[in-house]
C-alpha positions as CSV (number, residue, x, y, z in Angstrom):
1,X,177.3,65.7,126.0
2,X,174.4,63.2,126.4
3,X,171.4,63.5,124.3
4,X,169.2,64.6,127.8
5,X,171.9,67.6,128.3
6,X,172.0,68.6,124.5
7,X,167.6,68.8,124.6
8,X,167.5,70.9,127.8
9,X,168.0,74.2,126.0
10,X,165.6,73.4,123.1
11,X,162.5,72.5,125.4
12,X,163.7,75.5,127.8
13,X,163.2,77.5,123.9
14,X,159.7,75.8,123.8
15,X,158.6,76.7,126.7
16,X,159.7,80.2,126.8
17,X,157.8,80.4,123.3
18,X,154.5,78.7,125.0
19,X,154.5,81.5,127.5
20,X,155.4,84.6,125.4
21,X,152.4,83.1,122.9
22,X,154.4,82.4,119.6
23,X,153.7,79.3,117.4
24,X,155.5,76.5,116.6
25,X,158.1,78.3,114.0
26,X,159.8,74.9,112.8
27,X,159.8,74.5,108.7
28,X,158.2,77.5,108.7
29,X,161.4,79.8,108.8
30,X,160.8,80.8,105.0
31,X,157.4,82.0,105.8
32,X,158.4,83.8,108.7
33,X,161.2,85.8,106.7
34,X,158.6,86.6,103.5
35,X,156.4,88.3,106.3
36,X,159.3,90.3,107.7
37,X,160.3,91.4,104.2
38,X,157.0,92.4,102.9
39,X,156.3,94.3,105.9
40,X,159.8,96.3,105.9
41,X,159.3,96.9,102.1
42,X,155.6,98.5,103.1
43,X,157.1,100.3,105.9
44,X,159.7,101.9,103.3
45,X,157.1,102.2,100.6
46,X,154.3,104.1,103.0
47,X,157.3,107.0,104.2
48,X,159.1,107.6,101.0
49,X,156.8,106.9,97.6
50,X,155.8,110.5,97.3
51,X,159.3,112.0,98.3
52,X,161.0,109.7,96.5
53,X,159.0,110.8,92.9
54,X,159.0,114.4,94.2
55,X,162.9,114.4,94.4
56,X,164.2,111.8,91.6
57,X,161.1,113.2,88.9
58,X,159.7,117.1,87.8
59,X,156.8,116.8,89.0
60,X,155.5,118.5,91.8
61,X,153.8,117.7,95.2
62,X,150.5,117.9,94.0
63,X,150.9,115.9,91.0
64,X,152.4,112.9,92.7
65,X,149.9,113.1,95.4
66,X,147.4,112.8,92.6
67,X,149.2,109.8,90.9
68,X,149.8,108.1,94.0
69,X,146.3,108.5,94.9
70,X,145.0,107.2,91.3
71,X,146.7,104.0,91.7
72,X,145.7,103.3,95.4
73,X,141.4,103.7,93.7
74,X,142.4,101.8,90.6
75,X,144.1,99.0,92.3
76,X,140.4,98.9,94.9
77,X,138.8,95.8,93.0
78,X,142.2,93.8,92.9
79,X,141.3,91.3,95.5
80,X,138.0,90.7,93.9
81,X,140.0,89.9,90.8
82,X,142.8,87.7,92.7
83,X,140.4,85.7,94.6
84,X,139.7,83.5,91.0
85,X,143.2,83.1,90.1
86,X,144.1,82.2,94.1
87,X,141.3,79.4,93.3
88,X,142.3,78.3,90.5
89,X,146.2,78.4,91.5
90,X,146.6,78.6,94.8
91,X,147.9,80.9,97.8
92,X,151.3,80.2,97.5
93,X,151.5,80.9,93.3
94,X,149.7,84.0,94.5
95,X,151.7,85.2,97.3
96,X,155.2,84.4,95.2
97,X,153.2,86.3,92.0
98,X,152.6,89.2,94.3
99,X,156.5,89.8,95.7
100,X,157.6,89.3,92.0
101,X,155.2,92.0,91.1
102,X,156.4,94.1,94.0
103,X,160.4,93.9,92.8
104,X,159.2,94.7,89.5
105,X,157.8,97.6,90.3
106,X,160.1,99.2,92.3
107,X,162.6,98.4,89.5
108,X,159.9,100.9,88.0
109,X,160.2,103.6,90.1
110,X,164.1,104.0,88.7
111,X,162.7,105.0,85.5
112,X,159.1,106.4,86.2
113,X,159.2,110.2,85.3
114,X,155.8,111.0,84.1
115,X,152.5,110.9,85.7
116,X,151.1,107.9,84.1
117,X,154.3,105.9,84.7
118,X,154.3,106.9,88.4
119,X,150.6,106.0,88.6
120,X,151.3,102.6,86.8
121,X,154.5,101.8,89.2
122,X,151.9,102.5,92.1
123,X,149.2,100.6,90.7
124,X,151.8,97.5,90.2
125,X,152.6,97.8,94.1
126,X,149.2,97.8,95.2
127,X,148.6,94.6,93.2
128,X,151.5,92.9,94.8
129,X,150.5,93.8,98.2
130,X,146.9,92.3,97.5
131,X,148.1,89.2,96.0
132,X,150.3,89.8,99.0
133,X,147.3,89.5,101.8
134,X,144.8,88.2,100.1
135,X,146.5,84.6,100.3
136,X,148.2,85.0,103.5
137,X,145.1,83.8,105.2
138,X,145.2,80.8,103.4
139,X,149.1,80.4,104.1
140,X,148.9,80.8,108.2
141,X,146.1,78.1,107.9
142,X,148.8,76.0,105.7
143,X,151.9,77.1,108.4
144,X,149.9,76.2,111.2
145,X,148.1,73.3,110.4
146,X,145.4,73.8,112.5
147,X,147.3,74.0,115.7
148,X,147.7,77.3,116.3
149,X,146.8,79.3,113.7
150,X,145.4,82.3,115.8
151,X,149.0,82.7,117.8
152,X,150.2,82.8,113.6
153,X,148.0,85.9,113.2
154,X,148.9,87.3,116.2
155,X,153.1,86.8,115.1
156,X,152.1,88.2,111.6
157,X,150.9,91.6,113.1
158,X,153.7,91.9,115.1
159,X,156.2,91.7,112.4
160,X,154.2,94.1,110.5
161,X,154.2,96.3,113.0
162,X,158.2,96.0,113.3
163,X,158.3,95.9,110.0
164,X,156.5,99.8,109.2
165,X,158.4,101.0,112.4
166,X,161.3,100.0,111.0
167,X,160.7,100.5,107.7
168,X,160.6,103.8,108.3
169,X,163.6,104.7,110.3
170,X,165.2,103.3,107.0
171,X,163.6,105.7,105.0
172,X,164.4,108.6,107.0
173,X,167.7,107.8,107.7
174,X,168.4,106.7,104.1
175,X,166.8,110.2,103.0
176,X,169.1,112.3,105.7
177,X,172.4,110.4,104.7
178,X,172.3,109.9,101.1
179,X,169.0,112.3,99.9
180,X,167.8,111.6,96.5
181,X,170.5,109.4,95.9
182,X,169.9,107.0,99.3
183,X,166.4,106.6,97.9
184,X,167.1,105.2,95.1
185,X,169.1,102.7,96.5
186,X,166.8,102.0,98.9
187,X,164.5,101.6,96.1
188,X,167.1,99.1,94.8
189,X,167.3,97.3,97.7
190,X,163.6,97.4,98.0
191,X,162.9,95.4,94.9
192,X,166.3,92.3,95.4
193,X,164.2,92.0,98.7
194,X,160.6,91.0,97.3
195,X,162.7,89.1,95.0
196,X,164.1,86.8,97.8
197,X,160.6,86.9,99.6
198,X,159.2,85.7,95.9
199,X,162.1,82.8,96.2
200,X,161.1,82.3,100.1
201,X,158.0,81.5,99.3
202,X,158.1,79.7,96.4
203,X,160.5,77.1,97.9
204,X,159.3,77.1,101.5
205,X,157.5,73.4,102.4
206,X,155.7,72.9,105.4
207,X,157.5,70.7,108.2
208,X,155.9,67.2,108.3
209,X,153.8,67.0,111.1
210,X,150.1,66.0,112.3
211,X,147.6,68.5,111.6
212,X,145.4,69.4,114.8
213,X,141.8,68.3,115.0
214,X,141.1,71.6,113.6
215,X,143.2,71.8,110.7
216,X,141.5,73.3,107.0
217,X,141.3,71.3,104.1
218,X,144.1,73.3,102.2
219,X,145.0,71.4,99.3
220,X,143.0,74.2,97.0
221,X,145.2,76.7,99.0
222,X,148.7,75.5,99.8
223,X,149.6,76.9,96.1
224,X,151.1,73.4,96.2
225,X,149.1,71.6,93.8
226,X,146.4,74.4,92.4
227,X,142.7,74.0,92.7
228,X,140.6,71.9,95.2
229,X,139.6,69.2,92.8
230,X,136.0,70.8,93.5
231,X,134.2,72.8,91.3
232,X,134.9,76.0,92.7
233,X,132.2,78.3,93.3
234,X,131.5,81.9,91.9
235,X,131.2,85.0,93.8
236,X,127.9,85.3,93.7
237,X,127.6,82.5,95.9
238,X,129.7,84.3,98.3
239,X,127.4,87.2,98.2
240,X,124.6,84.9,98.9
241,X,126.6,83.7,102.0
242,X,125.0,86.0,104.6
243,X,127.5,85.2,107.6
244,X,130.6,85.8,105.7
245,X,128.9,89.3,104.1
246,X,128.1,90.1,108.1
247,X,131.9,88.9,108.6
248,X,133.3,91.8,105.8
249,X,130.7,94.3,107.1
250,X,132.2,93.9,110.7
251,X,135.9,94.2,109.7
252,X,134.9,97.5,107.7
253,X,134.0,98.8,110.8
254,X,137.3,97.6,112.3
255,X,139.2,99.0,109.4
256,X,137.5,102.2,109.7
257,X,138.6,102.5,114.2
258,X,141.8,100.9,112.7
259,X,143.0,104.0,110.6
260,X,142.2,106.7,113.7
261,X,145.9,107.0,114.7
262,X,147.4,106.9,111.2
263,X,144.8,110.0,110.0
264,X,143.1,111.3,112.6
265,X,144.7,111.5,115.9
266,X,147.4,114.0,114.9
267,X,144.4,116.5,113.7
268,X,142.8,116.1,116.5
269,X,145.7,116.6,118.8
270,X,146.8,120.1,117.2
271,X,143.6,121.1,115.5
272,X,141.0,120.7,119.1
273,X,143.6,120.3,121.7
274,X,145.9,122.6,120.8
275,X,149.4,120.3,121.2
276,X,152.3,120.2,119.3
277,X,152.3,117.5,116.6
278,X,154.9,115.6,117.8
279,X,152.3,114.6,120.3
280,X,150.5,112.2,117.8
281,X,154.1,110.4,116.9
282,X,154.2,109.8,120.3
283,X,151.1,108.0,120.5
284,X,151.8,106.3,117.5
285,X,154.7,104.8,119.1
286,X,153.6,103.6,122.7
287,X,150.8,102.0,120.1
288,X,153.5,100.2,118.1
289,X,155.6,99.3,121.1
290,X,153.1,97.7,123.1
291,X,151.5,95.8,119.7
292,X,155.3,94.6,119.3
293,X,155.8,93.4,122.9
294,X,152.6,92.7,124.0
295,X,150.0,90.9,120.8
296,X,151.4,87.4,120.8
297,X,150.9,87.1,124.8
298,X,147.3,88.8,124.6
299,X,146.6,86.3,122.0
300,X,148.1,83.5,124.5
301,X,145.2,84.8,126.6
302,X,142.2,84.6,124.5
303,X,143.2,81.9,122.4
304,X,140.4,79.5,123.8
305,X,137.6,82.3,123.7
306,X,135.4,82.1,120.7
307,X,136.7,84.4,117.9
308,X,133.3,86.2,117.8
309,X,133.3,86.6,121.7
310,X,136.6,88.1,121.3
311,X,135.8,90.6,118.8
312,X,132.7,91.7,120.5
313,X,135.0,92.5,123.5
314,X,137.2,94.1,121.0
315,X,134.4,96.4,119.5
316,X,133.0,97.4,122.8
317,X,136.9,98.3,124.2
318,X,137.2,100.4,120.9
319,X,134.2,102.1,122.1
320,X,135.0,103.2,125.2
321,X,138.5,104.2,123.7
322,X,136.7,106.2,121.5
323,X,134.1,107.9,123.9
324,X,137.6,108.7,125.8
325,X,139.0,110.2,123.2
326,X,136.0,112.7,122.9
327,X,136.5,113.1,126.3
328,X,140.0,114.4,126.7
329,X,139.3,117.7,124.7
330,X,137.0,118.9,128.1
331,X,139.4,117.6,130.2
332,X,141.3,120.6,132.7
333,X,144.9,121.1,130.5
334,X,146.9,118.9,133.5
335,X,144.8,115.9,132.0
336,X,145.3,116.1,128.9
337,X,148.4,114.1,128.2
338,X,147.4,111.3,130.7
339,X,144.1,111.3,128.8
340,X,145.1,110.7,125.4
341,X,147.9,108.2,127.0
342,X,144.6,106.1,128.6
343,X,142.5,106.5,125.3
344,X,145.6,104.8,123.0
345,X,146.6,102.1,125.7
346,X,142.8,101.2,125.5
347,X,142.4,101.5,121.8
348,X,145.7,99.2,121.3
349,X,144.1,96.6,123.5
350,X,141.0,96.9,121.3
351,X,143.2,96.4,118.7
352,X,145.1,93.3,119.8
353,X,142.3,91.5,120.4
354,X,140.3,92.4,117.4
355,X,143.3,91.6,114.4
356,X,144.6,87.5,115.2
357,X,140.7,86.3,116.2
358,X,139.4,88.3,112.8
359,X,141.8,86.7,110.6
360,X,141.0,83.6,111.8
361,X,137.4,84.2,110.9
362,X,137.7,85.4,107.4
363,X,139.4,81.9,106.8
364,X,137.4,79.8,109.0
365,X,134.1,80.9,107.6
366,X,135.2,81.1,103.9
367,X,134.2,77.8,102.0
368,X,137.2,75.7,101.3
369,X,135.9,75.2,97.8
370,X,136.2,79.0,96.9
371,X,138.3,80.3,99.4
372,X,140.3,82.6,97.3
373,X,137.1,84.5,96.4
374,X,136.4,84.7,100.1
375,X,139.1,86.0,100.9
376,X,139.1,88.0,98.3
377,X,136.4,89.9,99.3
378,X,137.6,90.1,102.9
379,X,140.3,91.7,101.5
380,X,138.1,94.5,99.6
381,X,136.7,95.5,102.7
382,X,140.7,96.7,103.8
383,X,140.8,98.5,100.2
384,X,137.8,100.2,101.0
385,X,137.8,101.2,104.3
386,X,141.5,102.6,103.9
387,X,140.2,104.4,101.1
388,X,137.1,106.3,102.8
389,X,138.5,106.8,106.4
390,X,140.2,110.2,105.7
391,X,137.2,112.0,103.7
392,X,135.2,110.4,106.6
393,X,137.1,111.6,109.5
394,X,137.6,114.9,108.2
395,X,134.0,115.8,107.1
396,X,133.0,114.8,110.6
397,X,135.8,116.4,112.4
398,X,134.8,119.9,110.4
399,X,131.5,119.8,111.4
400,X,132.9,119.2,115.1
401,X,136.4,117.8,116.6
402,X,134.6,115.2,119.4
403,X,132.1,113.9,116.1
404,X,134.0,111.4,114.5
405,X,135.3,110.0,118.0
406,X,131.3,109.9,118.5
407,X,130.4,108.3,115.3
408,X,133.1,105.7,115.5
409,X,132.0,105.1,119.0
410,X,128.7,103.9,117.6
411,X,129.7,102.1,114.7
412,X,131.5,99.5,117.1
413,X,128.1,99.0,119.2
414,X,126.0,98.1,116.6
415,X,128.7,96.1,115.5
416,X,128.9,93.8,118.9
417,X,125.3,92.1,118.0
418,X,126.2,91.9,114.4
419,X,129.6,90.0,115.6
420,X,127.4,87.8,118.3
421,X,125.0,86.3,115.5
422,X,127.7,85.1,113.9
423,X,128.2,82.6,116.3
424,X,124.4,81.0,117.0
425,X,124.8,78.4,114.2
426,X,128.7,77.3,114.2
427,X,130.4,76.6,118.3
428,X,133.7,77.3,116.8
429,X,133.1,80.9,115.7
């Protein structure tokens, strides 16, 4: 077979990769697997943490929803506290710290029995997750190098997306076939996988080729050879950074719209419609399927926009998802369903845009010399948001169902001009 016959097939690969949006994958396969794994061991962590303790420990629902719940608060300044040791160390010593901290904690969750040990095992996977995401910013940058990092953060939220879907079908069908005792291996099996993610990781190398005109400075990030070589900054020159403050404060208010089908589109489906639950799992899923099958193409599409002329799109598409939303509980009872089938296809296109071109921000603006802090406190404003979105939602939605749709509505327009100054001063933004 000549050499011509033997390279059809691979440039017939690459060009079937151009078109679907993906990245250049090569020497990056280790990187690629880590994502998978951490997202599958989230997946399994987010459906069966509180039956797991509920079944394998004596105490009851109310107590392990309380220890579950202290760990996510405590765990709330981590990424301000990882963002020093990411600049001093680097992304990748982070990101391989945080899956070893993952395995050992589900090791954890063999013996946790008591409330404190449950709410120390949960506080232990919080941290490894945040070491997790906080330097995975840094790492796309590093993968990519340069070329196509936004098509990176595109591919990361589509294996996270596979990842929780799948995740939990293990779960369940782990908790159906074996019960208390096919959690615990899953458990098992949870923690050998963040061990081989922490191996990935820690022996993954970047393939050798020319970074784009566009590329970071990553040596202080690579986790290849620790610090910049500059005197890294502190975080209160990050505060005094006014565009990346405006940057956080705008991916709040995505965080916040981000969380609607997770904790409030189910309530709002049985609670002011009057549907049957199943409803919301439904929505859920056309949202997952069309993130799976459809992000890396959308971010084909916009990848020459400027990021903050993407987002603004983004914030005003989440608005009229949201204005939709309030809509479909005065719509005639034949509507309904097509209604709420409009409102998520909208909101996932809100959401597609808004995730790869954001991500690219909170590493593009961050100063190389402290970019672990940066991203540290990019990552604070996740911790946050997650952590006020359900007593938001529900105060609002008691005072009245179409309110919080209303509220987040506005929240993404004052957002857009917010999003616009960002890019007066800098014409990549």
């Amino acid at each position: 077979m000549s050499d011509t016959t033997r390279t059809r097939p691979a440039a017939k690969s690459s060009r079937m990769s151009a078109a679907l949006g993906l990245p250049n994958l090569k020497g990056n396969e280790k990187f690629l697997a880590a994502n998978l794994i951490d997202s599958l061991g989230n997946g399994t962590m987010l459906a069966f943490q509180i039956v797991f303790f509920i079944m394998t420990t004596d105490l009851n629902a109310a107590q392990v929803g309380g220890a579950v719940t202290a760990a996510r608060l405590i765990s709330l300044p981590a990424p301000v506290l990882i963002g020093p040791v990411m600049d001093r160390f680097g992304a990748r010593t982070v990101m391989t710290g945080g899956n070893v901290i993952s395995a050992i904690a589900f090791v954890g969750f063999l013996a946790a029995d008591q409330i404190w040990s449950v709410i120390a095992t949960g506080l232990l996977v919080q941290v490894g997750s945040s070491m997790f995401w906080t330097a995975q910013g840094a790492l796309v940058g590093l993968a990519a190098q340069g070329a196509d990092r936004t098509r990176w953060f595109g591919l990361i939220r589509v294996l996270r997306n596979i990842g929780l879907g799948a995740g939990g079908a293990l779960a369940a069908a782990a908790l159906a076939i074996g019960g208390p005792s096919g959690l615990t291996w899953l458990v098992v099996l949870n923690a050998v996988s963040f061990a081989v993610a922490a191996w990935l990781i820690h022996t993954w190398r970047v393939s050798d080729r020319s970074p784009g005109p566009t590329a970071p400075a990553e040596a202080g990030t690579d986790g290849t050879e620790g610090g910049s070589g500059r005197e890294a900054a502190t975080y209160a020159d990050v505060l005094r950074d006014r565009r990346y403050l405006t940057l956080v404060a705008a991916n709040l208010a995505f965080v916040l719209a981000s969380m609607v089908l997770s904790i409030l589109l189910t309530v709002y489906v049985v609670e002011a419609l009057d549907e049957g639950a199943w409803l919301g799992g439904v929505l859920l899923l056309i949202n997952t399927l069309a993130v799976i099958f459809t992000q890396t193409i959308v971010t084909k599409r916009t990848e020459r926009a400027r990021p903050v002329t993407v987002l603004a799109t983004a914030a005003a598409v989440n608005a009229v998802a949201f204005v939709a939303f309030s809509l479909v509980g005065a719509a005639p009872d034949g509507l309904v369903l097509a209604g709420l089938v409009a409102a998520t296809l909208i909101f996932t296109l809100g959401e597609m845009l808004s995730a790869p071109s954001m991500s690219e921000l909170s590493v593009t603006l961050a100063s190389e010399a402290a970019r672990g802090r940066y991203l540290g406190l990019f990552q604070l404003s996740w911790g946050v948001g997650m952590a006020i979105a359900p007593v938001m939602f529900m105060t609002l939605f008691d005072v009245s169902s179409t309110l919080p749709w209303l509220v987040l509505a506005g929240l993404m327009l004052v957002t857009i001009p917010l999003l616009l100054m960002l890019g007066k001063d800098r014409s990549h933004v």
